[in-house]
Each structure stands twice: as C-alpha cells, then as structure tokens.
C-alpha positions in Angstrom: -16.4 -41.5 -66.5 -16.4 -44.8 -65.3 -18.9 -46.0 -67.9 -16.1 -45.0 -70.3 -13.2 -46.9 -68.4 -15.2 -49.8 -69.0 -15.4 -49.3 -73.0 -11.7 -48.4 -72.9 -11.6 -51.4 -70.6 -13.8 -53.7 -72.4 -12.2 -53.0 -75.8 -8.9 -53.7 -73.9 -10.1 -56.9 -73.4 -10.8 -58.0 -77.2 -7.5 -56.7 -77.7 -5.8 -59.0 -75.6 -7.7 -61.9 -76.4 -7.2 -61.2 -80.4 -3.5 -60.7 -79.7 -3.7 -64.1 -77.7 -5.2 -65.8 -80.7 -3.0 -64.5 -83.6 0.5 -65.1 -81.7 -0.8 -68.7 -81.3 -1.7 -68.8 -85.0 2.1 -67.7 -85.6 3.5 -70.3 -83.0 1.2 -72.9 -83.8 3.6 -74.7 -87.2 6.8 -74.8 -84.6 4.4 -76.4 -82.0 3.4 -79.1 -84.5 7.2 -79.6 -85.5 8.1 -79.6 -81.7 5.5 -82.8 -81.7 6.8 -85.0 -83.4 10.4 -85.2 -81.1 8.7 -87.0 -78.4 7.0 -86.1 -75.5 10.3 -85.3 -73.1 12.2 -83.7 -76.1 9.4 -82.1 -77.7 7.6 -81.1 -74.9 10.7 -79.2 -73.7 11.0 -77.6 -77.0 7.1 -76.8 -76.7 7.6 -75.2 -73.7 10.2 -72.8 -74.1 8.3 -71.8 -77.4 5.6 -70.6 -74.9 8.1 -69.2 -72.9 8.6 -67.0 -76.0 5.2 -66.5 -76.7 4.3 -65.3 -73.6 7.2 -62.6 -73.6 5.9 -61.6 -76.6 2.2 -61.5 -75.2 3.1 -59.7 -72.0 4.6 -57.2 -74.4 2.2 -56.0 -76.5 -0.3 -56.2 -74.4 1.2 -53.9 -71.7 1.7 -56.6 -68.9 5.1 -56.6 -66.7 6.2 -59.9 -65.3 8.3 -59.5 -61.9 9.8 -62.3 -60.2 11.1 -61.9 -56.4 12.9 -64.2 -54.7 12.3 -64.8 -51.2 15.3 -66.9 -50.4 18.2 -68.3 -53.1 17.3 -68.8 -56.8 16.6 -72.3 -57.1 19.5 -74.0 -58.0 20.3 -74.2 -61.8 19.8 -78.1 -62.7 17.9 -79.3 -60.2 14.0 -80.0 -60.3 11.1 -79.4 -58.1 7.0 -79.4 -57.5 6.1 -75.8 -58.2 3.1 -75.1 -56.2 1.0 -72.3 -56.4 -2.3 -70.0 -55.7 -4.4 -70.2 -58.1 -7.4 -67.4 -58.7 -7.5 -66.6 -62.8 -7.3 -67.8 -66.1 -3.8 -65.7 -66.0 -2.2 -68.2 -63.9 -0.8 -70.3 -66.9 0.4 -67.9 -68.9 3.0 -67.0 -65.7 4.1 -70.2 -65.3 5.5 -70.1 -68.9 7.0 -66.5 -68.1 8.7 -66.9 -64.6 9.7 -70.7 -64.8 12.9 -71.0 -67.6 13.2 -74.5 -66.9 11.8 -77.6 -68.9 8.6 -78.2 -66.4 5.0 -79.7 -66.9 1.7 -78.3 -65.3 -0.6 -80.2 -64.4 -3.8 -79.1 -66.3 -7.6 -79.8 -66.6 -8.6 -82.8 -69.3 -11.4 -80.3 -70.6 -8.6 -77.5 -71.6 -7.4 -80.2 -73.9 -10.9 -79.4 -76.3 -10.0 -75.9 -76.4 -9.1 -75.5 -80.6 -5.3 -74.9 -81.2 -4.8 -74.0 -77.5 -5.8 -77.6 -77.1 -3.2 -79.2 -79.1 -0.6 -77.2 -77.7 -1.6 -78.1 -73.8 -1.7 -81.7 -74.5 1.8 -81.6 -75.6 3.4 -79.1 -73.0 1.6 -80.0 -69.8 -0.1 -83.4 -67.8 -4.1 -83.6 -68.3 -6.0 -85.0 -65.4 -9.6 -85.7 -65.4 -10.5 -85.6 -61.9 -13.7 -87.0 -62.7 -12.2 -90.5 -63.0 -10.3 -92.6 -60.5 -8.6 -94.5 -63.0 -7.7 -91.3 -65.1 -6.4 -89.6 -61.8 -3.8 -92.1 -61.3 -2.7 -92.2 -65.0 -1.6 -88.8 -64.3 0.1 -89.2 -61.4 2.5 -92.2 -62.8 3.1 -89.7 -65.9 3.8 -87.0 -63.4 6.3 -89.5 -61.7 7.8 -90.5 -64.9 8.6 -86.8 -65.7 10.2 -86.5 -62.1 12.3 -89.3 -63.1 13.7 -87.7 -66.2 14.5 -84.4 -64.1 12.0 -82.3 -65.2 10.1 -80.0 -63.1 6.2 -80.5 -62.5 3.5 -77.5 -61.4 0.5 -78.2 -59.7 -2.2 -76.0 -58.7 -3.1 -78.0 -55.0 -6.3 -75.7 -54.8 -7.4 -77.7 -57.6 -9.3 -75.4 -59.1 -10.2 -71.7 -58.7 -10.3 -70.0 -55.8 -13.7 -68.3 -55.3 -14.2 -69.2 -51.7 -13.1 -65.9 -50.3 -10.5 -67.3 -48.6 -7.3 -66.1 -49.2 -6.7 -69.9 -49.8 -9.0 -73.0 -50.4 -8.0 -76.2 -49.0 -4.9 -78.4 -50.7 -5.8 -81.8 -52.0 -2.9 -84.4 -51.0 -1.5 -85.0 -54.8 1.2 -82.8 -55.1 2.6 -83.8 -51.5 1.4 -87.1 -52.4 4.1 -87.2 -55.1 6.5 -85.3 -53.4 7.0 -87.9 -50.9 6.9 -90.6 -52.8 9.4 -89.2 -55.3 11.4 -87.3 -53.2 11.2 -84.2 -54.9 11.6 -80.7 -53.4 8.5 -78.3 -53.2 9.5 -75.2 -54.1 5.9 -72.8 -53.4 5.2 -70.0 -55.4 2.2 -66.9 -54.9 1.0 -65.2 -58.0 -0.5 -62.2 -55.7 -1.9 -59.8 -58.8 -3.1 -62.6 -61.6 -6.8 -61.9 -60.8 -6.5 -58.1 -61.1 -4.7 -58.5 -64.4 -7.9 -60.6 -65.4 -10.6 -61.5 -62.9 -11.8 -65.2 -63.3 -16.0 -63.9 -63.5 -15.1 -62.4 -67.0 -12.8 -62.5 -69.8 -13.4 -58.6 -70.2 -11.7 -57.6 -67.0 -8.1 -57.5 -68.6 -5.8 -54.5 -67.5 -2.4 -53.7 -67.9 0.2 -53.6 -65.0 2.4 -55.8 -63.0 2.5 -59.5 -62.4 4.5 -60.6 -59.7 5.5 -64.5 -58.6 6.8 -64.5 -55.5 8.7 -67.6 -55.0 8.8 -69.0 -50.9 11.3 -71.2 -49.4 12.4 -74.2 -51.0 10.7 -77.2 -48.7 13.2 -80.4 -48.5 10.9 -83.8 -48.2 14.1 -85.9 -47.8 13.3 -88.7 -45.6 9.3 -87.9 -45.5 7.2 -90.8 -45.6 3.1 -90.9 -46.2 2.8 -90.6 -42.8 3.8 -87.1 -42.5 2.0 -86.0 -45.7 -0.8 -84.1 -43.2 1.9 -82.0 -41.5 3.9 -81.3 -45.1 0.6 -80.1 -46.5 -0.6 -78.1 -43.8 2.8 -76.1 -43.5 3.1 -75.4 -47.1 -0.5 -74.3 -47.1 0.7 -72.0 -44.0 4.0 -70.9 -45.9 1.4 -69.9 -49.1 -1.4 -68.3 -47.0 0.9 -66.3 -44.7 2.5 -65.0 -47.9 -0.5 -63.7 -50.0 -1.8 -61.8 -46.3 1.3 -60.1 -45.8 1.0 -58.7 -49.5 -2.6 -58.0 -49.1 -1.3 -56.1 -45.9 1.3 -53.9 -47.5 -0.8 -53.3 -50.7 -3.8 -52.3 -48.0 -1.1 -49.9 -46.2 0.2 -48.4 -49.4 -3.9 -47.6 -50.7 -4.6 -46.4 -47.2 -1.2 -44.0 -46.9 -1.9 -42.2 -51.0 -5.7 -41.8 -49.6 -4.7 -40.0 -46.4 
C-alpha cells in the first residue's frame, strides 16, 4: 500500500510540475509585453499576471490557498515589508496567491538562470547575490527605491531554507535594516503547511490540500533608529516563532485526539 501511494504520489508530482511548466508557456508572451512598460509599471503588471497564474495552478492541481488574519486586514493602499518563514520551494508561489498588492520579493541571483522562469523573476521580484558585498547593497537601494514608489517588498529574513530543525533559523538584519531606515511597517506572515504541500529534499513530494498564510500583527517602526534594530529583530523573530509552535500544537492536538 504505501509503495503505491508513492507511485500515485510520485506521478502527482510530474503532474504538477508539467502543469507548472505549460501555464508558464501560456503566460510567458503577456510577461514579455508586461516588460517592456518599465520596471514599476510592468513589474506590477507582471505580478498580478502571476497572481493569475497561480490561481490557476492551485486549481488544477488540487491546492487550496487560505488566508487568516490575525488582527485587521492590512489597510488598502498602504505598503509594508512582508516577512515570512521560509521552509519549501512552495513559498513563492504563495506570495503571488495571498498578497493582491503590487509587491517585490526579494529572490536568489541564481533563480534568475532558471529558463523562462528566469526571465519572469527578474522582472517581478529583486535578485540579490549574497555572495557579493557590492551586489548586496545594489539590492538594498533598489529595495529602497521600490519603498519610495509605495510598493510593497517580501523578504525571506531566514535567508534561505530552513533545514536546521528549528522551528526558525536565525534573521539576518536586512529586512529590519530597511525597515528602519525607510520607515516602513513590517507586517510578518507564517506559511505553516508549504513544506507538506512540497518538502524542500525532493521535487516529488507534492500533495494536494490546504495552504494557509497566516498573517501576525502589523509592527509600526515609526521613530526606530539602527540602534534598536536588535530588539525589532528579535521580537519579530519571537512574534514568527511563537506563531508556527502554536500551530504545530493544535495540529499535534487534533492528530493525537482522531488517534485516541
């Protein structure tokens, strides 16, 4: 039995990554149009075309987004640094589906090599190569720059995936960093179920069901200088980490109770 759930599984897999492929084939002309309005204008009009796309994904291949809000929506208009777990290739395809407002992740410099996909993320999102100094900061004036024009910014603070066991690694400073020194609102989000919809060891480990993002209490940085960039990081971190445990505690509770 469980050799076949991992056929059915594995074959699941192809499925969605064939699915993935073809819908980007299909959005790939408006993408190239998109381009060629500039990167605020067209990267807006990039981005809500994934928006689409990823509705359309999450569709046919049995995936429900859910979005809960902790506290008030976050008000229409304004922008923010979306902050968030990060544990599976599945992450970026949610930011597209929960956030309807123009916004730019912050993404790897090696995703940018990835055929078609590539092109796409260099137009909708901020690469970073972390490798250089000099790079690092180019990113961070581009992140400012798109602050300035009131659009939103993600960033993954973990950096990259979380395989530490942990329920979260360590935050590097950038995203607090530019908080501050913008004065932009953070506004922290948990994707608790991304790495059971597909695990980051394997791209055959896709399976259907919910996704939630859970999105935390807004955190104001009005007034903040770099000075109290330890104690912003540490409570976000805190906010984040008490957030995924209490979910890992209910889902435990809910496993335990249908086994009893």
């Amino acid at each position: 039995m469980k050799f076949l759930l991992k056929v059915l599984q594995v074959l699941y897999s192809i499925y969605a990554m064939l699915s993935f492929a073809l819908l980007l084939l299909v959005i790939f002309p408006f993408v190239i149009v998109a381009s060629f309005f500039g990167k605020v204008n067209g990267g807006n009009m990039i981005y809500r075309i994934c928006s689409a796309w990823s509705d359309l994904w999450f569709l046919l291949i049995g995936l429900r987004s859910k979005k809960i809000q902790q506290t008030a929506a976050p008000l229409k208009g304004a922008h923010y640094i979306f902050v968030a777990n990060h544990i599976s290739y599945m992450d970026i395809p949610m930011i597209v589906k929960i956030i309807r407002q123009p916004t730019r992740p912050l993404g790897k410099a090696e995703i940018a090599k990835v055929p078609l996909f590539g092109y796409l993320y260099r137009n909708a999102a901020v690469m970073v190569d972390r490798s250089s100094p000099e790079n690092r900061k180019k990113s961070v004036l581009q992140l400012k720059s798109i602050l300035k024009r009131g659009i939103s910014v993600f960033i993954f603070p973990e950096g990259t995936f979380n395989t530490s066991g942990k329920t979260l690694k360590e935050f590097y400073d950038g995203a607090f960093r530019i908080a501050i020194e913008t004065q932009t609102p953070l506004l922290p989000v948990i994707f608790p179920d991304t790495v059971k919809r597909l695990h980051y060891k394997s791209p055959f480990t896709f399976t259907p069901g919910v996704c939630r993002a859970i999105f935390l209490e807004e955190v104001p940085v009005e007034g903040l200088t770099a000075d109290d960039l330890p104690l912003l990081k540490e409570h976000v971190h805190a906010m984040m980490e008490k957030a995924l445990e209490e979910v890992d505690s209910r889902r435990a509770t809910v496993e335990n109770f249908r086994e009893s």
